[in-house]
C-alpha positions in Angstrom: 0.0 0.0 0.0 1.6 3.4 -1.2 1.8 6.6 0.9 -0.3 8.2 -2.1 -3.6 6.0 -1.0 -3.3 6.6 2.8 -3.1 10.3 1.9 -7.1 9.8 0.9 -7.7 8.8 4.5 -8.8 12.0 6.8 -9.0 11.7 10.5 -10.7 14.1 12.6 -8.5 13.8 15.8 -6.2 10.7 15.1 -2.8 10.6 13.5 -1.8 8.4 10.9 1.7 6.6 11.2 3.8 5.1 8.1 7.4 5.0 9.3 9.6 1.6 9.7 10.0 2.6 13.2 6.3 3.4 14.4 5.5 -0.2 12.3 8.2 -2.4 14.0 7.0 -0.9 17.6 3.1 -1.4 17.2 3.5 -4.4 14.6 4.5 -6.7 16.7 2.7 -8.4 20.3 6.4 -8.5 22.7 4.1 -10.3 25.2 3.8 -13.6 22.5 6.6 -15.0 23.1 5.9 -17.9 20.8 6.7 -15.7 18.0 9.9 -14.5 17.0 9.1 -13.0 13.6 7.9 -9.7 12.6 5.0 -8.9 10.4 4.7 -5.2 9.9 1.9 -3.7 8.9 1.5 -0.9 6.4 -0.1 1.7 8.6 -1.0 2.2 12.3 -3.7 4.6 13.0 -4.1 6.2 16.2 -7.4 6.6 16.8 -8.7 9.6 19.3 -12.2 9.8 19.0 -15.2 7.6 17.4 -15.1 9.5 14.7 -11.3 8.4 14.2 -12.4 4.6 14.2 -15.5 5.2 11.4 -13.3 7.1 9.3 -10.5 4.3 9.4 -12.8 1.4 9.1 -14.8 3.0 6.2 -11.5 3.5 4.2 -10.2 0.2 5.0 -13.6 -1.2 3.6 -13.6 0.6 1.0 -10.0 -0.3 -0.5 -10.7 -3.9 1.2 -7.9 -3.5 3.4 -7.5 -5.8 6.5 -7.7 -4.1 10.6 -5.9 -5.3 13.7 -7.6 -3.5 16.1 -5.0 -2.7 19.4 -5.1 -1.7 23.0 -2.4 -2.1 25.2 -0.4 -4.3 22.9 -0.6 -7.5 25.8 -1.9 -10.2 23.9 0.0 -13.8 25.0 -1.9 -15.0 21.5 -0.5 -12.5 18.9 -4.3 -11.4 18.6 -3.5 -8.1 17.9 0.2 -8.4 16.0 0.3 -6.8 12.2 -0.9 -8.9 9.9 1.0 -8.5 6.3 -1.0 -5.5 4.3 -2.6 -4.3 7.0 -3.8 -1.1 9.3 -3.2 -1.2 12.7 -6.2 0.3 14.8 -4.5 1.5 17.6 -7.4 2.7 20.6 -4.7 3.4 23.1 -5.2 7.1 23.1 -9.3 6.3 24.0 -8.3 6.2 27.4 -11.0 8.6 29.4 -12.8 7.5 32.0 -16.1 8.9 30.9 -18.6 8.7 33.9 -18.9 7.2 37.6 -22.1 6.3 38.5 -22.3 5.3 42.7 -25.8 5.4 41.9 -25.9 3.0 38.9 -22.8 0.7 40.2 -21.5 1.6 36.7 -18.7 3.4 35.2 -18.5 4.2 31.2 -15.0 3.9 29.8 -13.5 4.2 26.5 -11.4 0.9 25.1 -7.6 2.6 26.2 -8.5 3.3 29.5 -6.5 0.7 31.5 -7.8 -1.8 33.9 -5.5 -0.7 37.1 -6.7 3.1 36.7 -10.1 2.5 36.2 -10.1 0.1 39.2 -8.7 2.8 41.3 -10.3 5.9 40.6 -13.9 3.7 41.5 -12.2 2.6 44.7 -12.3 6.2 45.7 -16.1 5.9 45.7 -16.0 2.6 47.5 -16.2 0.2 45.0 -13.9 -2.2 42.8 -13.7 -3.2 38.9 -13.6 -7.0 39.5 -11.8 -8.3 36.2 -8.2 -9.1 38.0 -5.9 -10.2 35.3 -2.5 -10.6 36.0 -2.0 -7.8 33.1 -4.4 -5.9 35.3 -1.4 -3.0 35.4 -1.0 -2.7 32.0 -3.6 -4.2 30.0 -6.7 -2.2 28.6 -10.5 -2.7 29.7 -11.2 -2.8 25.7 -8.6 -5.8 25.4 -9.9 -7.4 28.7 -13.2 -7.5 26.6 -11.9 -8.4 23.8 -10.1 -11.7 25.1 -12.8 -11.9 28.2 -9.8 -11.7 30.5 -10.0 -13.7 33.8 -7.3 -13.2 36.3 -7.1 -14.1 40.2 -10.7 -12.2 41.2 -12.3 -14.9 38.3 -13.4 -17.6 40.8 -15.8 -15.2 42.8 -16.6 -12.7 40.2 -16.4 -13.9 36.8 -14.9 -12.5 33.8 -14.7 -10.0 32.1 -18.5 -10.9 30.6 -19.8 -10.4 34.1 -19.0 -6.9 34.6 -19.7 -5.9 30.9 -23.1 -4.2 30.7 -23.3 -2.4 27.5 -21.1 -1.4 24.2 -20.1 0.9 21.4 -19.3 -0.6 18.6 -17.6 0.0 15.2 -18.9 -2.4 12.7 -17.1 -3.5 9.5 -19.3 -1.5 7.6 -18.4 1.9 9.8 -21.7 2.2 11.8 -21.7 2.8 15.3 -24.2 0.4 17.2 -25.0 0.5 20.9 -25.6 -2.4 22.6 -27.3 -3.5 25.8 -26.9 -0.6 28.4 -27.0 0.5 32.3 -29.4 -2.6 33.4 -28.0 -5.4 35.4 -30.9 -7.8 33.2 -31.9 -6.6 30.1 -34.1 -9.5 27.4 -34.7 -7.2 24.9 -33.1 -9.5 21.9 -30.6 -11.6 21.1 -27.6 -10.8 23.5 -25.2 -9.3 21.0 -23.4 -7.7 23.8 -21.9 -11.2 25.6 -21.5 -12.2 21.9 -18.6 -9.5 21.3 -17.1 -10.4 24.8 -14.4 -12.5 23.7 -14.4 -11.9 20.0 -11.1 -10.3 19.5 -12.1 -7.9 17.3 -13.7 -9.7 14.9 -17.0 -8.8 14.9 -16.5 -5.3 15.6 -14.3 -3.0 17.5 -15.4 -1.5 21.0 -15.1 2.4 21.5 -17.1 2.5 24.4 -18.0 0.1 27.5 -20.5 0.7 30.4 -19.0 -1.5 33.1 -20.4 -3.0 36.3 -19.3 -1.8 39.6 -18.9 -4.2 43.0 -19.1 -2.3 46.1 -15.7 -3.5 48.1 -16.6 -5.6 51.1 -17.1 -4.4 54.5 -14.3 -5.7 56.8 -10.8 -7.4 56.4 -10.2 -10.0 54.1 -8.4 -13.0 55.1 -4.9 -14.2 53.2 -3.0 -16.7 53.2 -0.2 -19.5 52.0 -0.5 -22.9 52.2 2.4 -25.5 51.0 1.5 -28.9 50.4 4.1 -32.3 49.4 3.0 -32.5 46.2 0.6 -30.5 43.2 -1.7 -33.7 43.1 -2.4 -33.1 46.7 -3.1 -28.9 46.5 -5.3 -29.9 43.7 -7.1 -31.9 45.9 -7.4 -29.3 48.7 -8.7 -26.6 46.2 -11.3 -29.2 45.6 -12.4 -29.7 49.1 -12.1 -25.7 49.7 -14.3 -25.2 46.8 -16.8 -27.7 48.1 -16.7 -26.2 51.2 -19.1 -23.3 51.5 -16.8 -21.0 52.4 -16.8 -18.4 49.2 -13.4 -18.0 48.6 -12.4 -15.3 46.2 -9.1 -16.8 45.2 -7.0 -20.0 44.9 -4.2 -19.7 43.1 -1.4 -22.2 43.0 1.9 -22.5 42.0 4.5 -25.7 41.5 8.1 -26.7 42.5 9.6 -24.6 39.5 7.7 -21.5 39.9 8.9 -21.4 43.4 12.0 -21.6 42.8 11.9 -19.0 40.1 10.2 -16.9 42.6 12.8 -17.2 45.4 15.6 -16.2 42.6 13.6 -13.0 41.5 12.4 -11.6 44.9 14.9 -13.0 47.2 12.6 -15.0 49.0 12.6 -18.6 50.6 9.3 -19.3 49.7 11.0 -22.8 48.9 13.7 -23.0 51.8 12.7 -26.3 53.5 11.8 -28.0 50.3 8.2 -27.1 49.3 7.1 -28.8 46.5 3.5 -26.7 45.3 2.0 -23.4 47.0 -1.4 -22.5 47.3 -2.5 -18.6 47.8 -5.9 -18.2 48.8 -8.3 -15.2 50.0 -11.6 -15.1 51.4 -12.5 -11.3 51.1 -15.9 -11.5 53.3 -14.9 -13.9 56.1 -17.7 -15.1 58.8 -17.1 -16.5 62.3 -15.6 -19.6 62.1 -13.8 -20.0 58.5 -10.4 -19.6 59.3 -10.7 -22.9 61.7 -12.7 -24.4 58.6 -9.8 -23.9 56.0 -7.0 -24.8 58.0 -8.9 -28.2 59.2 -9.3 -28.5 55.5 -6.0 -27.8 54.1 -4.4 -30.0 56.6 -6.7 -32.7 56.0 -5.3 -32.8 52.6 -1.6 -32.8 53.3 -0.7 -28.9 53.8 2.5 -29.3 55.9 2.8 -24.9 56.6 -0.4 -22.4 56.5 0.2 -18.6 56.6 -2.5 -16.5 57.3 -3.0 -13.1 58.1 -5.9 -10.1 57.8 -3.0 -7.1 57.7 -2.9 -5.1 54.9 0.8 -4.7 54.6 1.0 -8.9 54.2 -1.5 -9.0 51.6 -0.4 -7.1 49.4 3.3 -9.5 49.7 1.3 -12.2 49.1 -0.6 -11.2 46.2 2.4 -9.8 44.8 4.1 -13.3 45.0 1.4 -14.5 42.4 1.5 -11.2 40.2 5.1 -11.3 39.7 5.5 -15.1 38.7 5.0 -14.2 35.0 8.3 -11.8 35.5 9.9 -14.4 37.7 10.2 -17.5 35.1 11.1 -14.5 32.3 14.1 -14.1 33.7 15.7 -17.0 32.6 14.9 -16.2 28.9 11.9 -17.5 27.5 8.0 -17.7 28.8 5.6 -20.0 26.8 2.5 -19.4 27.9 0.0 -21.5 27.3 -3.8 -21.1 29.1 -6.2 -24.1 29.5 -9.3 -24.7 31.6 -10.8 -28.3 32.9 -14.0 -29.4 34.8 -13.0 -29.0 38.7 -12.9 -33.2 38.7 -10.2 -33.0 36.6 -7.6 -30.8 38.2 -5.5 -33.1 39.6 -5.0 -35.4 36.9 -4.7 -32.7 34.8 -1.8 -31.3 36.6 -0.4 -34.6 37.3 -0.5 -35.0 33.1 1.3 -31.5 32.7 4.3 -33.1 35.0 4.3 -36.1 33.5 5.1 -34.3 29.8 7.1 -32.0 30.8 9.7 -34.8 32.8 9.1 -36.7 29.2 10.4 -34.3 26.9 12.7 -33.0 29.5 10.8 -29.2 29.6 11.2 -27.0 32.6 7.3 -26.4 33.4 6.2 -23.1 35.1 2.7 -24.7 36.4 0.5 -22.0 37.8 -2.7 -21.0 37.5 -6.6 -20.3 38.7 -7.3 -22.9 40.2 -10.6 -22.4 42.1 -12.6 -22.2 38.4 -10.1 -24.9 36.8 -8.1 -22.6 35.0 -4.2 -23.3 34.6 -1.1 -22.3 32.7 1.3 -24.5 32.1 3.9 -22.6 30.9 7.6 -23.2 29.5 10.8 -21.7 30.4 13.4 -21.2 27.7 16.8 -20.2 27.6 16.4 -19.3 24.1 14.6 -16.3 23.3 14.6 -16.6 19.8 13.8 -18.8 16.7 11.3 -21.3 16.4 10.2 -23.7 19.3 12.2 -26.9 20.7 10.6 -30.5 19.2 10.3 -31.3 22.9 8.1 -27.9 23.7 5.9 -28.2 20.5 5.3 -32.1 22.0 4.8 -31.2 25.2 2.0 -28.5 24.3 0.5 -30.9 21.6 0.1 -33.8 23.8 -1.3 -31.9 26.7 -3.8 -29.9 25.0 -5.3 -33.5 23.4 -5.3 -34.2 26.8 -7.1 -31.5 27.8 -9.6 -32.0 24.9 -10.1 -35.7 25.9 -11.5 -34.5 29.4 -13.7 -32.3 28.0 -11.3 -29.1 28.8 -10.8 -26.1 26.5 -7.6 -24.9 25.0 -8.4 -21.0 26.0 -9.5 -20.1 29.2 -8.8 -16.4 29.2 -6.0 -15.4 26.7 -7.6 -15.4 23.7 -7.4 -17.5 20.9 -5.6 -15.4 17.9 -3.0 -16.5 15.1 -1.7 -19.1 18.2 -4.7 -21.6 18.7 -6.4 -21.7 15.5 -5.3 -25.2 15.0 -7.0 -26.2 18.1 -10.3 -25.0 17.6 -11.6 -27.7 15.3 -10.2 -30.5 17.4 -12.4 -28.7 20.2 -15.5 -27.6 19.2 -18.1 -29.6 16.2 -18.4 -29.1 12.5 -21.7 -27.7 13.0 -20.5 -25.3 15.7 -17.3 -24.0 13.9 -19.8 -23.4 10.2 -22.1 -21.2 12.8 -19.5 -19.3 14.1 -18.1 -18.7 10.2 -22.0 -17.6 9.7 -21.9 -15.3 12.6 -18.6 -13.8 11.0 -20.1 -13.4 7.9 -22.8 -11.4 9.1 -20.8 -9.0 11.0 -17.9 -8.7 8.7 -19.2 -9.7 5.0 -15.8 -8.4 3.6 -13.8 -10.3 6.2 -11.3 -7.1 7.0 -11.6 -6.9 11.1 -8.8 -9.1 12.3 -8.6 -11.9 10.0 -7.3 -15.3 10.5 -7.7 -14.6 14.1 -10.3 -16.5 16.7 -12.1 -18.7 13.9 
């Protein structure tokens, strides 16, 4: 695409961007580490206003010209990487804050605005945004809905989808559509909202989200570690803990190696008498009685050391032990990242299986994850940072994610599918499924220009 054409396309308020530079920098997803190659596009837009978006996607429809539509540039799935003759929609300058509603338990946001800030400005008025990926620093609320984001908040308060009330959104055609609204139930046809949570930008591209709002809990919220002999046995525990009655907002885990990468990177001796899998749990409204009910439970099922506490100063260490294990096992290179999710039943053997592969072809496995809503990532560590993937890692991921199909799992829990998982999708889902979706496609994006070859 020549300079000469791009000149036809006027923006309002954005900026237009066609050097080498600007295209390396926004071309390429850093955070997909399973890709070493860069694609550049031909442009990258940066969109400031509605207007901005219309204008770009009415050009790009008109010269049939495919869009990568981009937030924070986080993706783990290359779901928002430059595709080869593309535009790159870039919404990071749509970062307002648009409105705070107490009154509603809402707040409106544009796609750029990022999930930390938004989270705190509402805390001033007593309440919390609940999505709580481990991007939740540096990822955008228009990418959390894009990907339907999870994080550690997940098992207690959903997704992303359960705190997305109503969009804006650019369709391939360059109409702007509003969907749902400020109404906690609203059955007024088909839910075309919950259908673009999760699309990737496929279906359209968000400018505006009206968000719901959780009031934070009254009291102190209870946190704590737990280490255990094995991951077969925490497994178990979060079973039991889950089964329990209690309502505990998290339960993340963490194995052997991610300890030990932990203990390097913070200088800590979270793994000084041997532990062999670590459990972080919080129960952020805690009645009379549940401590005493946890630890009977967790020591039931083999926790050898339990470390609780209510004090602020503590638990914000410990849920900084589990935000900073992504960091931790990049230190030494290389993170593959992969993202799976599995009935609650089939945890354990599931993260027995992940062990079992990775001692087989000899990878060192990262094996964290959600584990209260069956969520895990078992992830890779290589010394390599470049070129293509080992033959042991490609097995390894290949074997366990049949595995993870054969017990009715799914290949993407929260990250997104992209250019990374397309392979998978078939092998997971039915023929009559996958030619629905390609309908639904069709019908949003006739041409086929908003992110193709990504999700379906």
């Amino acid at each position: 695409m020549t300079m000469t054409i791009f000149s036809s396309l006027q923006l309002p308020n954005g900026e237009i961007a066609l050097d080498e530079q600007t295209l390396k920098k926004y071309g390429t997803n850093h955070y997909t580490q399973e890709i070493t190659t860069e694609i550049l596009p031909d442009a990258v837009v940066f969109a400031e206003t509605i207007a901005d978006v219309q204008a770009t996607v009415r050009f790009a429809a008109a010269n049939q010209i495919a869009i990568v539509p981009q937030g924070a540039k986080t993706s783990i799935v290359n779901s928002a990487a430059g595709l080869t003759g593309s535009i790159i929609l870039n919404l990071s300058r749509m970062n307002h804050i648009l409105s705070i509603e107490p009154e509603n338990q809402v707040a409106v946001v544009e796609p750029g605005v990022l999930n930390g800030d938004l989270d705190a400005e509402v805390r001033q008025v007593g309440y919390f945004f609940s999505p709580d990926p481990g991007s939740k620093r540096i990822s955008s609320v228009g990418g959390n809905i894009a990907t339907n984001a999870g994080g550690m908040s997940s098992l207690k308060y959903g997704t992303t989808k359960q705190s997305v009330l109503g969009l804006k959104v650019v369709l391939a055609s360059g109409e702007l559509v509003t969907l749902g609204g400020k109404t906690f139930k609203n059955n007024a046809g088909y839910d075309l909202t919950d259908l673009l949570v999760g699309s990737e930008g496929t279906l359209g591209i968000i400018v505006e989200a009206t968000v719901r709002l959780v009031p934070v809990p009254l009291g102190s919220a209870i946190t704590g570690l737990a280490t255990f002999p094995t991951i077969h046995e925490l497994m178990r525990a979060v079973q039991a803990v889950q089964a329990s009655g209690v309502n505990p907002s998290m339960l993340e885990i963490l194995n052997r190696v991610s300890i030990e990468a932990l203990d390097e990177y913070e200088h800590s001796h979270l793994g000084s008498h041997g532990e062999q899998a670590l459990l972080i749990f919080q129960i952020d409204v805690a009645v009379s009685g549940v401590l005493e009910k946890v630890d009977k439970l967790l020591h039931e099922y083999g926790a050898t050391k339990i470390d609780v506490t209510e004090d602020a100063a503590r638990t914000a260490e410990i849920i900084k032990i589990r935000q900073d294990i992504f960091a931790a096992g990049a230190q030494y290179g290389r993170l593959i990242v992969e993202d799976i999710a599995v009935p609650l039943g089939q945890l354990a053997k599931v993260a027995d299986k992940a062990e079992e592969l990775a001692d087989k072809y000899q990878q060192r496995l990262l094996l964290l994850g959600h584990a209260g809503d069956g969520n895990l990532h078992p992830d890779i560590i290589l010394e390599n940072k470049d070129g293509e993937l080992p033959e042991g890692t490609k097995k390894f991921i290949d074997e366990l994610l049949n595995f993870v199909i054969q017990v009715n799992g799914t290949v993407s829990a929260e990250h997104g599918i992209g250019s990374l998982k397309n392979e998978w999708v078939p092998k997971q889902l039915d023929a009559n499924v996958r030619v629905l979706q390609k309908q639904v496609k069709q019908a949003f994006d006739p041409l086929g220009i908003l992110n193709p070859g990504r999700k379906i």
